[in-house]
Predicted model as a PDB file, atoms N, CA, C, CB and O in Angstrom, pLDDT in the B-factor column:
MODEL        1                                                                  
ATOM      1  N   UNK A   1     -65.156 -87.120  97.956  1.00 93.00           N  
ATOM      2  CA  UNK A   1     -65.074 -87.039  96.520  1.00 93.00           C  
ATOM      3  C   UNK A   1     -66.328 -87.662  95.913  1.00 93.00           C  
ATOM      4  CB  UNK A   1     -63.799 -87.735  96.003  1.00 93.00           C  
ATOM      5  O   UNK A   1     -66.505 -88.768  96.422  1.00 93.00           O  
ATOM      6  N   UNK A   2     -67.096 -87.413  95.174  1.00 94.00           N  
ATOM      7  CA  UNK A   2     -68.081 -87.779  94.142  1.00 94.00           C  
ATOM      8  C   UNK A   2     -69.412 -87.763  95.112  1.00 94.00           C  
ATOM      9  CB  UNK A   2     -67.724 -89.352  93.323  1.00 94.00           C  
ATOM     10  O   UNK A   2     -69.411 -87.325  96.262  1.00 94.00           O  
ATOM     11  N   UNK A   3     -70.441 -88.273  94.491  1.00 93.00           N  
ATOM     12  CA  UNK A   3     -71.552 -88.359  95.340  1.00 93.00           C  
ATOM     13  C   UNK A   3     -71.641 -89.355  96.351  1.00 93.00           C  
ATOM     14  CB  UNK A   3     -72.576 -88.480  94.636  1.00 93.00           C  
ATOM     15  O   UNK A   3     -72.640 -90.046  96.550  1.00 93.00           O  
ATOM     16  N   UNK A   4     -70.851 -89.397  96.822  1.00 90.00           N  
ATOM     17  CA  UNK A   4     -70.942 -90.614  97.395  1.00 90.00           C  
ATOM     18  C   UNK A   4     -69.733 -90.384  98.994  1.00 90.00           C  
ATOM     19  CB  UNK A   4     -70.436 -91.918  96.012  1.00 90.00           C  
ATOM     20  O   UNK A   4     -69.521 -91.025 100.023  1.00 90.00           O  
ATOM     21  N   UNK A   5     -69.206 -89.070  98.361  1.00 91.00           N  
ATOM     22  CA  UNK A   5     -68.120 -88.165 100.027  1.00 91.00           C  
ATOM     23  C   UNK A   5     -67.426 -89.523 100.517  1.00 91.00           C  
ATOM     24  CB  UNK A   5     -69.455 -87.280 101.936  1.00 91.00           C  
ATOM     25  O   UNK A   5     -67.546 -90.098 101.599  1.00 91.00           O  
ATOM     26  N   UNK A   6     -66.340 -90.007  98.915  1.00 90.00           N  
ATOM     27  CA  UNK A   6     -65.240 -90.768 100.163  1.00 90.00           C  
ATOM     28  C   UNK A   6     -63.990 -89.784 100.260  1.00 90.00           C  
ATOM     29  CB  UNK A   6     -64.533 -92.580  99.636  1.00 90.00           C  
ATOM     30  O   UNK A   6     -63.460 -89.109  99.378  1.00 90.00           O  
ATOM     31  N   UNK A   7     -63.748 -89.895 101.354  1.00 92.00           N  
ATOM     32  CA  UNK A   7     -62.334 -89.262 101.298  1.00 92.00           C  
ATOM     33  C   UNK A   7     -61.122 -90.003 100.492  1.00 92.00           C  
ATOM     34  CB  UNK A   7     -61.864 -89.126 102.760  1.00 92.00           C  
ATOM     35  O   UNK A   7     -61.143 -91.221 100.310  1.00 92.00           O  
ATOM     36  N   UNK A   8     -60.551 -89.551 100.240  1.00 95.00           N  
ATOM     37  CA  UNK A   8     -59.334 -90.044  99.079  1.00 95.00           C  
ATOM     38  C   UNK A   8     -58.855 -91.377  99.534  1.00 95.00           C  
ATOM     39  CB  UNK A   8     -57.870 -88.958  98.981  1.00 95.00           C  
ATOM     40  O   UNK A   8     -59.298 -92.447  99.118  1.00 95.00           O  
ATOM     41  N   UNK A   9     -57.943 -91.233 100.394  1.00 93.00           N  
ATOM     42  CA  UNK A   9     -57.540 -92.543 101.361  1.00 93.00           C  
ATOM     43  C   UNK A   9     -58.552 -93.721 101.138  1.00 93.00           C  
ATOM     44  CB  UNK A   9     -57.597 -92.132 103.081  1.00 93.00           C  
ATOM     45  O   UNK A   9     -58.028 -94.777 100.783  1.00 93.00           O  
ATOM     46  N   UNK A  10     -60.155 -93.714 101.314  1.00 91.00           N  
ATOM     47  CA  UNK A  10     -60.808 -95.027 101.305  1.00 91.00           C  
ATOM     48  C   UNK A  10     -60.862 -95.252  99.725  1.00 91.00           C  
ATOM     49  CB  UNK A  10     -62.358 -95.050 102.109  1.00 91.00           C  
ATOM     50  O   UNK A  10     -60.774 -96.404  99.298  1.00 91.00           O  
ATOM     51  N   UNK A  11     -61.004 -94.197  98.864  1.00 95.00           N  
ATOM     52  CA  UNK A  11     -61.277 -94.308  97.118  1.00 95.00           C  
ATOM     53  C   UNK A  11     -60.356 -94.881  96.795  1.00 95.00           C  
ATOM     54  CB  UNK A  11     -61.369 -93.072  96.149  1.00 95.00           C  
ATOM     55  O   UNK A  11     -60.475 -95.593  95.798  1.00 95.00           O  
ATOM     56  N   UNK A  12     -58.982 -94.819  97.524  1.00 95.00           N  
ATOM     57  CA  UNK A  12     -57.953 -95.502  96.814  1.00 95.00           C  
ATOM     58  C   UNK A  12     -57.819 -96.458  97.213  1.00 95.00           C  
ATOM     59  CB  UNK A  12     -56.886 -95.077  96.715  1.00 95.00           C  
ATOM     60  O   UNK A  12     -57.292 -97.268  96.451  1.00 95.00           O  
ATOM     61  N   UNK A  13     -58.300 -97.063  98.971  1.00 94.00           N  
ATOM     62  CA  UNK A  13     -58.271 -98.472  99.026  1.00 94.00           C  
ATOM     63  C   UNK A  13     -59.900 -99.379  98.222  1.00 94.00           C  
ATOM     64  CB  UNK A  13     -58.062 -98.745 100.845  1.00 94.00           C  
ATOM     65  O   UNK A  13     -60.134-100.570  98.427  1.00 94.00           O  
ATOM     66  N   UNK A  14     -60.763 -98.505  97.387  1.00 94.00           N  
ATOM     67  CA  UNK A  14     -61.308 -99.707  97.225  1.00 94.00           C  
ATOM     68  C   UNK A  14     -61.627 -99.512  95.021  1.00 94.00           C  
ATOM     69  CB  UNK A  14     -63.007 -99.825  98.610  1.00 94.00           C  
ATOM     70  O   UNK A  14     -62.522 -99.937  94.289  1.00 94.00           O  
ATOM     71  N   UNK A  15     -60.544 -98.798  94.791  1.00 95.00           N  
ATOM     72  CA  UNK A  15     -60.559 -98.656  93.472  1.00 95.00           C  
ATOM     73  C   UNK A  15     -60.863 -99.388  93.084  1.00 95.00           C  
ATOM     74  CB  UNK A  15     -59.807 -98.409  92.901  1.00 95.00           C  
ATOM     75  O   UNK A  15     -62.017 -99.574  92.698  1.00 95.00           O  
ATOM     76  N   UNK A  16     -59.498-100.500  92.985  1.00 96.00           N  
ATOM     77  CA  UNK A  16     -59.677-101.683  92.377  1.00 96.00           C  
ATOM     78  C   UNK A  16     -60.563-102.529  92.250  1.00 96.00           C  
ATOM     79  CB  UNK A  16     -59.086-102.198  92.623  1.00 96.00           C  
ATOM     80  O   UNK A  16     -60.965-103.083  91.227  1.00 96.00           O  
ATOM     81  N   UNK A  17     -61.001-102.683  93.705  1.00 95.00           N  
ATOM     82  CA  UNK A  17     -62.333-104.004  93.722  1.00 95.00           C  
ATOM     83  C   UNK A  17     -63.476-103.171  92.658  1.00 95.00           C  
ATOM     84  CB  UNK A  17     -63.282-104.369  95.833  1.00 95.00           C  
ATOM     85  O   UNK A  17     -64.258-103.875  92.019  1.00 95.00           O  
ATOM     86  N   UNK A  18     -63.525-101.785  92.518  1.00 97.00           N  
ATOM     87  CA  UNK A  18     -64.676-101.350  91.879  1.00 97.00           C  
ATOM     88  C   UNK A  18     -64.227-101.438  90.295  1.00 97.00           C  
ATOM     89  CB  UNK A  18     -65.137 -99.827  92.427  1.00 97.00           C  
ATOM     90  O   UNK A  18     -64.980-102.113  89.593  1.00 97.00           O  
ATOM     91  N   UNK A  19     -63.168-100.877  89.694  1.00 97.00           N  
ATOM     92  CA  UNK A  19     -62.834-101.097  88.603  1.00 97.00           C  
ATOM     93  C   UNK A  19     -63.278-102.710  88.441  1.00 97.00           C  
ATOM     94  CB  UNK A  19     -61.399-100.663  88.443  1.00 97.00           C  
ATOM     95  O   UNK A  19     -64.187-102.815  87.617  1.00 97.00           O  
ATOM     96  N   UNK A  20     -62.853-104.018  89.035  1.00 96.00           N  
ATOM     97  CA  UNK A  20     -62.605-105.108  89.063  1.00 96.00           C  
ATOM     98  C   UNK A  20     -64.210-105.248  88.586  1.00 96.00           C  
ATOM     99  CB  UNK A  20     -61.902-105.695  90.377  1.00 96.00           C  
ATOM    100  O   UNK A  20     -64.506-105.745  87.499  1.00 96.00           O  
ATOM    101  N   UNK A  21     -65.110-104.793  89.447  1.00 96.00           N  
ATOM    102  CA  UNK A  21     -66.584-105.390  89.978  1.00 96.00           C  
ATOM    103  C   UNK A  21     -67.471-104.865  88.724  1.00 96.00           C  
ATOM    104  CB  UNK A  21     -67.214-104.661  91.717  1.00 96.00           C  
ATOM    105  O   UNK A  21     -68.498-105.425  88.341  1.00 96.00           O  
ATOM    106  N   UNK A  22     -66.885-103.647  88.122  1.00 95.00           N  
ATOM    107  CA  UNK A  22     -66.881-102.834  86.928  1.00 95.00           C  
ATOM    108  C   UNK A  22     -66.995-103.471  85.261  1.00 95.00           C  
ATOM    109  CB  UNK A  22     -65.582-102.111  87.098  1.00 95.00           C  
ATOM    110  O   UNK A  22     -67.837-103.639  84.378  1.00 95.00           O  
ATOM    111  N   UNK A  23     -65.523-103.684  85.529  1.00 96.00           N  
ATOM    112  CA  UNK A  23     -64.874-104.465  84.203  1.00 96.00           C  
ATOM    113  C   UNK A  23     -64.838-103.086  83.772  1.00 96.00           C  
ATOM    114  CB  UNK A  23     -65.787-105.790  83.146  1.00 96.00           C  
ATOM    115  O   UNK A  23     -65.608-102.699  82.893  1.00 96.00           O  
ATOM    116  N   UNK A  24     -63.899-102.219  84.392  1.00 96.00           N  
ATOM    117  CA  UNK A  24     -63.116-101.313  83.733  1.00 96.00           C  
ATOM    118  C   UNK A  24     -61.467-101.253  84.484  1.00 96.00           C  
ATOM    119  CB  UNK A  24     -63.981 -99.856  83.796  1.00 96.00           C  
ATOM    120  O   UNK A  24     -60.887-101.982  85.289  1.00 96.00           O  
ATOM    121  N   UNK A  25     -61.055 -99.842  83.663  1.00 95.00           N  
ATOM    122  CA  UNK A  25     -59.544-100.086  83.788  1.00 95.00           C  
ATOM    123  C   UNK A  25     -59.604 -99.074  84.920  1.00 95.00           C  
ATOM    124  CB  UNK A  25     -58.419 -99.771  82.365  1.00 95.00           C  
ATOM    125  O   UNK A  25     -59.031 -99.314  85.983  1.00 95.00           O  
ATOM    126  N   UNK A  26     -60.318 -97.889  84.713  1.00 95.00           N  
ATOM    127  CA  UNK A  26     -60.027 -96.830  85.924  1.00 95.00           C  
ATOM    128  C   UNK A  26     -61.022 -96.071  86.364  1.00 95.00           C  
ATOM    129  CB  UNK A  26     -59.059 -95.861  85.632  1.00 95.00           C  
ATOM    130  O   UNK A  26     -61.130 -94.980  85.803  1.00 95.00           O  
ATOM    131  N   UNK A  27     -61.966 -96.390  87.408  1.00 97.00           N  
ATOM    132  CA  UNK A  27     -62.831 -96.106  88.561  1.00 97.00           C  
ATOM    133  C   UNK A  27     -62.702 -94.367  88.735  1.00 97.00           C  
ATOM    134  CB  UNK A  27     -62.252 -97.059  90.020  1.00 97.00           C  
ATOM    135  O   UNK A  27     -61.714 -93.650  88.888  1.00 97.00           O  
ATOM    136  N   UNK A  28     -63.970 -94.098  88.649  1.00 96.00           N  
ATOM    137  CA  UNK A  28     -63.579 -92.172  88.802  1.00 96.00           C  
ATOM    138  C   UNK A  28     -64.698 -92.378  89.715  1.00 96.00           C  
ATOM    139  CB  UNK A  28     -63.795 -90.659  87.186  1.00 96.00           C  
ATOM    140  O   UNK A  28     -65.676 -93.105  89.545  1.00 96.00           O  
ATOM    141  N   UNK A  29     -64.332 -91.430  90.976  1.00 96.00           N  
ATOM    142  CA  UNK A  29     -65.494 -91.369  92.187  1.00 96.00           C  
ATOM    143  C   UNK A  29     -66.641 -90.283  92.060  1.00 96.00           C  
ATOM    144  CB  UNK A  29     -64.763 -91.025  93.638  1.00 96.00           C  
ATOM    145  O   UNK A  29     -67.592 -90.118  92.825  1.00 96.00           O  
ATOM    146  N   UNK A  30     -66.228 -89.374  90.567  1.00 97.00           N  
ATOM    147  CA  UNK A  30     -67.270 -88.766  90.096  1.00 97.00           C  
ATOM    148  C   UNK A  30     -68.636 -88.729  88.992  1.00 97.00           C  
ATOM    149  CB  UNK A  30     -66.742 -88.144  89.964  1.00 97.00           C  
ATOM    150  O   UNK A  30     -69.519 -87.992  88.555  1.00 97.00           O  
ATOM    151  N   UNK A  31     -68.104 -90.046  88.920  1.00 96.00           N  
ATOM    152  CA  UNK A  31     -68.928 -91.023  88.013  1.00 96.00           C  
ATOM    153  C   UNK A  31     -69.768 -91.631  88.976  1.00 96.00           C  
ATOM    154  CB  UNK A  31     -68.071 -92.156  87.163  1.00 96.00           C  
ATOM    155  O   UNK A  31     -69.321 -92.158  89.995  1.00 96.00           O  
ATOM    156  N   UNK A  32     -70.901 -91.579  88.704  1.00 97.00           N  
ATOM    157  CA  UNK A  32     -72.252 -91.830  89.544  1.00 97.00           C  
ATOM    158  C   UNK A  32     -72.507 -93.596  90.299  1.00 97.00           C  
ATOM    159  CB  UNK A  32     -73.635 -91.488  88.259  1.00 97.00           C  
ATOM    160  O   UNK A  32     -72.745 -94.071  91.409  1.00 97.00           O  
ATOM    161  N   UNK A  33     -72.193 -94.263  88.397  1.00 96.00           N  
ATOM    162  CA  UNK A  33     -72.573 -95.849  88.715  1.00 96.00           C  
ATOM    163  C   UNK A  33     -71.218 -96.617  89.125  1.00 96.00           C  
ATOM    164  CB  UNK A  33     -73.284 -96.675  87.254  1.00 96.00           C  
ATOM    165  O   UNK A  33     -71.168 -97.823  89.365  1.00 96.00           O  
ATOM    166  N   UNK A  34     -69.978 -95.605  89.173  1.00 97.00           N  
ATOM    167  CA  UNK A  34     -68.906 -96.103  90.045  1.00 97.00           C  
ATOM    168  C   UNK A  34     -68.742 -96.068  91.286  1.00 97.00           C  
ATOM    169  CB  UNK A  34     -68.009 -95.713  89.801  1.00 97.00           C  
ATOM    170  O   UNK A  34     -68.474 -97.021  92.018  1.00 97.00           O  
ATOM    171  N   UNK A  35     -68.979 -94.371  91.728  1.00 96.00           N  
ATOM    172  CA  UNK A  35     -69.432 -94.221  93.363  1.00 96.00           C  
ATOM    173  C   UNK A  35     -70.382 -95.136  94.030  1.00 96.00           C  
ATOM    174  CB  UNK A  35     -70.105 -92.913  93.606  1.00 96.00           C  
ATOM    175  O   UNK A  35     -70.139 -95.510  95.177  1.00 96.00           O  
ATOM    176  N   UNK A  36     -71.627 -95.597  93.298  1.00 95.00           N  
ATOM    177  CA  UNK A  36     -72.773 -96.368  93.816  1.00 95.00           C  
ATOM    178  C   UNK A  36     -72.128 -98.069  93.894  1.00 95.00           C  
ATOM    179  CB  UNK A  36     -74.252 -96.133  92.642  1.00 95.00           C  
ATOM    180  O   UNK A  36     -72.359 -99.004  94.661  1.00 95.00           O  
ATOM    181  N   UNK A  37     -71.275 -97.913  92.758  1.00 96.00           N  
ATOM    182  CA  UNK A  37     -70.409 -99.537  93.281  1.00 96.00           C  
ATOM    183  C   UNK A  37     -69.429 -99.350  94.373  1.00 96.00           C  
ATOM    184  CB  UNK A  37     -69.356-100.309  91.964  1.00 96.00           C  
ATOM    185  O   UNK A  37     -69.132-100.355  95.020  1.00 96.00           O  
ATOM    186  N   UNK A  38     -69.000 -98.468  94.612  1.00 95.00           N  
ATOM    187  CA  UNK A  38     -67.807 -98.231  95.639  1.00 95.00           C  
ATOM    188  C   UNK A  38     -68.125 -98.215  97.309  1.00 95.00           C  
ATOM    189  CB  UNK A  38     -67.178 -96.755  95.264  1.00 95.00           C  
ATOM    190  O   UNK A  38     -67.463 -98.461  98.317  1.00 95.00           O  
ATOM    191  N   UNK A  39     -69.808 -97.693  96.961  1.00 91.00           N  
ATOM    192  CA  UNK A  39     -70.582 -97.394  98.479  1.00 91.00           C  
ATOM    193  C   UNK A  39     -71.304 -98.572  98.621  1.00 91.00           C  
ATOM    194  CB  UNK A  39     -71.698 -96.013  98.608  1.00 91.00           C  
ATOM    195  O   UNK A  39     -71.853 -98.656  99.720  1.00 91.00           O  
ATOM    196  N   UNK A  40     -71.538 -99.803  97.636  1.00 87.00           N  
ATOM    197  CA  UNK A  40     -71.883-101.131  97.893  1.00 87.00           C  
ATOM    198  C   UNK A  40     -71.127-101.935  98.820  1.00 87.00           C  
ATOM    199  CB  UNK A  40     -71.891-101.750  96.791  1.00 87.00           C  
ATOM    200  O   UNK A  40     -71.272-102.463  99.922  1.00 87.00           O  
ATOM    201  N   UNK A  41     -70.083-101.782  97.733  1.00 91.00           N  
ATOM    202  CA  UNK A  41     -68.954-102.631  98.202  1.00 91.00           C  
ATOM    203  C   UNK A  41     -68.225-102.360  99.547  1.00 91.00           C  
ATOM    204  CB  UNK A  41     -67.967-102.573  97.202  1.00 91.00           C  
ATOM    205  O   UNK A  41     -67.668-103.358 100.003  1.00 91.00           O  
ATOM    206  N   UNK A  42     -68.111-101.241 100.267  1.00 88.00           N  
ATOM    207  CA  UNK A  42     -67.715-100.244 100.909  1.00 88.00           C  
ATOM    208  C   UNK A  42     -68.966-100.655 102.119  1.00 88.00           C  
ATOM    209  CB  UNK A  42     -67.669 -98.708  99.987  1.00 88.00           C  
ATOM    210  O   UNK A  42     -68.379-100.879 103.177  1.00 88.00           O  
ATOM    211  N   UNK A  43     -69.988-100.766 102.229  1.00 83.00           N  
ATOM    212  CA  UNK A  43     -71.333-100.932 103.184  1.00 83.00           C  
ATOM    213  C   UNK A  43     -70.972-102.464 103.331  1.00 83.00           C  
ATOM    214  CB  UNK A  43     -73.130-100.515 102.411  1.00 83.00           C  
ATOM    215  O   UNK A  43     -71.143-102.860 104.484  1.00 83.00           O  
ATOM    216  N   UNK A  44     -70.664-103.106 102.738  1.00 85.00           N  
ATOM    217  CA  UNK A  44     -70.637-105.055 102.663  1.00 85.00           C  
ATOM    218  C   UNK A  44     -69.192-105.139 103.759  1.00 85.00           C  
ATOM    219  CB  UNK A  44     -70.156-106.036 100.387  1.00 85.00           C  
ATOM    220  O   UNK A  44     -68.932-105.896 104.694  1.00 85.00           O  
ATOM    221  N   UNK A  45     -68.544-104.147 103.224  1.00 84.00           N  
ATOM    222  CA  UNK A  45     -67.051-104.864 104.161  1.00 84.00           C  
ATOM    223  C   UNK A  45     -67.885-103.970 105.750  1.00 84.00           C  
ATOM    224  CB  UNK A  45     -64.600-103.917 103.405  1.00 84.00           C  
ATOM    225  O   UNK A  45     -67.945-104.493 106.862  1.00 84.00           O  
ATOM    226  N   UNK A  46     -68.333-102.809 105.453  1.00 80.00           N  
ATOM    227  CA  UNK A  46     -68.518-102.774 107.400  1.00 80.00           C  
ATOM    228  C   UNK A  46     -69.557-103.320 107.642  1.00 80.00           C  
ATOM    229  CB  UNK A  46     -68.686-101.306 108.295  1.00 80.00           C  
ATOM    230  O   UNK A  46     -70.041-102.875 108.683  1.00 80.00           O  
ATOM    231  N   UNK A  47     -70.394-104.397 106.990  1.00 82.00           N  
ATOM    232  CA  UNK A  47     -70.767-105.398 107.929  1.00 82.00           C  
ATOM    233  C   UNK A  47     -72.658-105.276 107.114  1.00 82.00           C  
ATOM    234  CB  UNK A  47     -70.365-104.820 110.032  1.00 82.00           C  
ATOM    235  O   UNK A  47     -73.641-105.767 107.669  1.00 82.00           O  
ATOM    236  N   UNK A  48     -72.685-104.852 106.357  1.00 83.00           N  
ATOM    237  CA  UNK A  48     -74.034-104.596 105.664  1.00 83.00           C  
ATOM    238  C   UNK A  48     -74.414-105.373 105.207  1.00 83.00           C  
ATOM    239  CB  UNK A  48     -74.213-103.822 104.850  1.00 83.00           C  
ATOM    240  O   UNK A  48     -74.854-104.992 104.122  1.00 83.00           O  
ATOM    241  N   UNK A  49     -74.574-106.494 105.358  1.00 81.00           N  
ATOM    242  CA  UNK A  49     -75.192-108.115 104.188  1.00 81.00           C  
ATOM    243  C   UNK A  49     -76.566-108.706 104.817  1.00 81.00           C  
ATOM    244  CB  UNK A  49     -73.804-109.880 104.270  1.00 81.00           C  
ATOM    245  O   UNK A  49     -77.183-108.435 105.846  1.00 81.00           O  
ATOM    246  N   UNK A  50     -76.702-109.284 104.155  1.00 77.00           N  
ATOM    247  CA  UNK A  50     -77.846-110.087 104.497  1.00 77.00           C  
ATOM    248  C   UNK A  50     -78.914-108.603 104.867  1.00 77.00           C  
ATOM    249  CB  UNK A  50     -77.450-111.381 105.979  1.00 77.00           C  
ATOM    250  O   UNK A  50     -78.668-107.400 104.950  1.00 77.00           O  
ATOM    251  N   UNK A  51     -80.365-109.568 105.047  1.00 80.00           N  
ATOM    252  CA  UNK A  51     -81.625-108.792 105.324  1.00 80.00           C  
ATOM    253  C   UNK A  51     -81.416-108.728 106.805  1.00 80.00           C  
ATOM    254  CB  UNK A  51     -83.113-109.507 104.822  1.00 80.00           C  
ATOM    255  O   UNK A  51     -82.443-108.972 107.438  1.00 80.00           O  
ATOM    256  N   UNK A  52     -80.224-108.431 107.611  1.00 83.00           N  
ATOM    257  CA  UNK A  52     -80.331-107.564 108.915  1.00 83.00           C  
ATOM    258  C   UNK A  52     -80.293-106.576 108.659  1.00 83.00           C  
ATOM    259  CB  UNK A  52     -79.532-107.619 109.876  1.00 83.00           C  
ATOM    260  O   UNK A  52     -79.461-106.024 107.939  1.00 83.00           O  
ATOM    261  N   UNK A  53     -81.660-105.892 109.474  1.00 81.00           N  
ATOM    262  CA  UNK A  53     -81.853-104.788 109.509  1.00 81.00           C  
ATOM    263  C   UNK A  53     -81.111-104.164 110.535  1.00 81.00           C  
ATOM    264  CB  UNK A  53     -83.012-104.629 109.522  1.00 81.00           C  
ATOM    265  O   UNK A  53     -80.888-102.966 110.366  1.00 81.00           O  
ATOM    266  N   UNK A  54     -80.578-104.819 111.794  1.00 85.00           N  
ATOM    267  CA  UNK A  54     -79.604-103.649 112.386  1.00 85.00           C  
ATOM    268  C   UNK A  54     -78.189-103.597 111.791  1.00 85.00           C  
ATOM    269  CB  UNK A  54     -79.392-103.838 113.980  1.00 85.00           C  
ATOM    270  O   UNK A  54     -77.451-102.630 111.981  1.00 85.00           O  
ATOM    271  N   UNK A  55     -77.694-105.103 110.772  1.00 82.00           N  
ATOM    272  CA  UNK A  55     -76.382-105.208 110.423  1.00 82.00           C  
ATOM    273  C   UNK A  55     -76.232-103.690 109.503  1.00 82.00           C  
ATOM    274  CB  UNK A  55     -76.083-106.762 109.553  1.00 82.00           C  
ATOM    275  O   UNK A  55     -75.348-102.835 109.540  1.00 82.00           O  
ATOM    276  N   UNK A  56     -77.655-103.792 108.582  1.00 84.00           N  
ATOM    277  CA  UNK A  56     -77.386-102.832 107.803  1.00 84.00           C  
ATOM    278  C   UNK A  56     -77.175-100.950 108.376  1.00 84.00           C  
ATOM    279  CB  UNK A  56     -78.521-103.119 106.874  1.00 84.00           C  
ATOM    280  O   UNK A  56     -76.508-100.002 107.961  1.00 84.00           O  
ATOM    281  N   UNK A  57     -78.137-101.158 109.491  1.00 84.00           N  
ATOM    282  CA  UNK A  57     -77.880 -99.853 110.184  1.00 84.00           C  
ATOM    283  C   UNK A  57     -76.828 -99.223 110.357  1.00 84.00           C  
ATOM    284  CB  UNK A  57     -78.180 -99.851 111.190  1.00 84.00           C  
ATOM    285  O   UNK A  57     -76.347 -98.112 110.138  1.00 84.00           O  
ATOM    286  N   UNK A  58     -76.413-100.808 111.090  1.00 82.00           N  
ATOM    287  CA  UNK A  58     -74.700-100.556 111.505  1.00 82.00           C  
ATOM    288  C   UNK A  58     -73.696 -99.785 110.787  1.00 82.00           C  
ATOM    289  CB  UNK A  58     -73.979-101.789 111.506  1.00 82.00           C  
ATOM    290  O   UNK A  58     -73.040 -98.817 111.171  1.00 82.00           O  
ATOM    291  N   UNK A  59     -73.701-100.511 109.464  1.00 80.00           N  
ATOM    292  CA  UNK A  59     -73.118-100.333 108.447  1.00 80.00           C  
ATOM    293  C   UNK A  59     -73.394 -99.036 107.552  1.00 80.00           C  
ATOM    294  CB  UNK A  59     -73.313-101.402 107.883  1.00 80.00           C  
ATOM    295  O   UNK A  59     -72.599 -98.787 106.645  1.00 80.00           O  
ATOM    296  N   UNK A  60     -74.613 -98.110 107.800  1.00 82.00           N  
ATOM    297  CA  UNK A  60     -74.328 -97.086 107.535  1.00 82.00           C  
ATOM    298  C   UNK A  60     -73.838 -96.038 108.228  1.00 82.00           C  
ATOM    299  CB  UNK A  60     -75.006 -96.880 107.128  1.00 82.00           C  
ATOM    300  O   UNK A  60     -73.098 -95.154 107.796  1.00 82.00           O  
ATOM    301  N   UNK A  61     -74.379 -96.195 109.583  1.00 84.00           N  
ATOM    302  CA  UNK A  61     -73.998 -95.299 110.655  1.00 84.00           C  
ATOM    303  C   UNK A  61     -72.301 -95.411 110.707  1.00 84.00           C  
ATOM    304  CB  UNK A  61     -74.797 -95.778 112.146  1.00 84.00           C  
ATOM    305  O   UNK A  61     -71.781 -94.345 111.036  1.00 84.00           O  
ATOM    306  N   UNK A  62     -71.316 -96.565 110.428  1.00 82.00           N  
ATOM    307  CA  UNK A  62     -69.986 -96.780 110.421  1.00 82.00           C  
ATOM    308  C   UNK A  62     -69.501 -95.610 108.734  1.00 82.00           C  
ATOM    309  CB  UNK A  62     -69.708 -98.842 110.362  1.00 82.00           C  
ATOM    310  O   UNK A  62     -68.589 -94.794 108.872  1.00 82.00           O  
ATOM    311  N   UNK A  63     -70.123 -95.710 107.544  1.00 80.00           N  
ATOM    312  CA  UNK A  63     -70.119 -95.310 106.897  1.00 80.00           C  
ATOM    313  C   UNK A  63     -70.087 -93.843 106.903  1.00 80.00           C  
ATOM    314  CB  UNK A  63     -70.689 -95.864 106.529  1.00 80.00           C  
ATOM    315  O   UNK A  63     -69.272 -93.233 106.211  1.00 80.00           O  
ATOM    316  N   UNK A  64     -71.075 -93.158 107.775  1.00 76.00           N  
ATOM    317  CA  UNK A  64     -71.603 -91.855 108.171  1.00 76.00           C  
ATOM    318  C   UNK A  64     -70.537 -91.113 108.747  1.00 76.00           C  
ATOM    319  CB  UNK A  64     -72.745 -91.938 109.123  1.00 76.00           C  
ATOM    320  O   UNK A  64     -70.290 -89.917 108.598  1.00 76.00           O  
ATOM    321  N   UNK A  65     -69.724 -92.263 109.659  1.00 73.00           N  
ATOM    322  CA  UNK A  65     -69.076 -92.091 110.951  1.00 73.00           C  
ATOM    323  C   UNK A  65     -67.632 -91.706 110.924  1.00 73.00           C  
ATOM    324  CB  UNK A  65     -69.195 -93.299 111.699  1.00 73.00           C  
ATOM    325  O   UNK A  65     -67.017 -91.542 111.978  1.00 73.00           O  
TER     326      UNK A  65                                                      
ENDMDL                                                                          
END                                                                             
């Protein structure tokens, strides 16, 4: 769904934190600067932080995956 190809199931587990991270009431995954918060937030939980460069790899290739 949106630019950002989550499947429904993950959009709905990470609505909230994005609405939340937002400061809105309801997160649409076809909304550009919501998807781009959703694929932040979404890259950080599989392991994307800090300036590792393989953490971050990781974390897209899990994303990809």
């Amino acid at each position: 769904m949106g630019p950002a190809q989550f499947i429904p199931s993950t959009w709905k587990g990470i609505m909230k934190r994005v609405a939340s991270a937002m400061g809105i009431s309801t997160p649409d995954p076809w909304n550009p600067p919501d998807a781009i918060m959703a694929s932040a937030l979404f890259l950080s939980d599989l392991g994307g932080i800090g300036d590792s460069y393989t953490a971050q790899i990781r974390a897209a290739c899990k994303y990809y995956g």
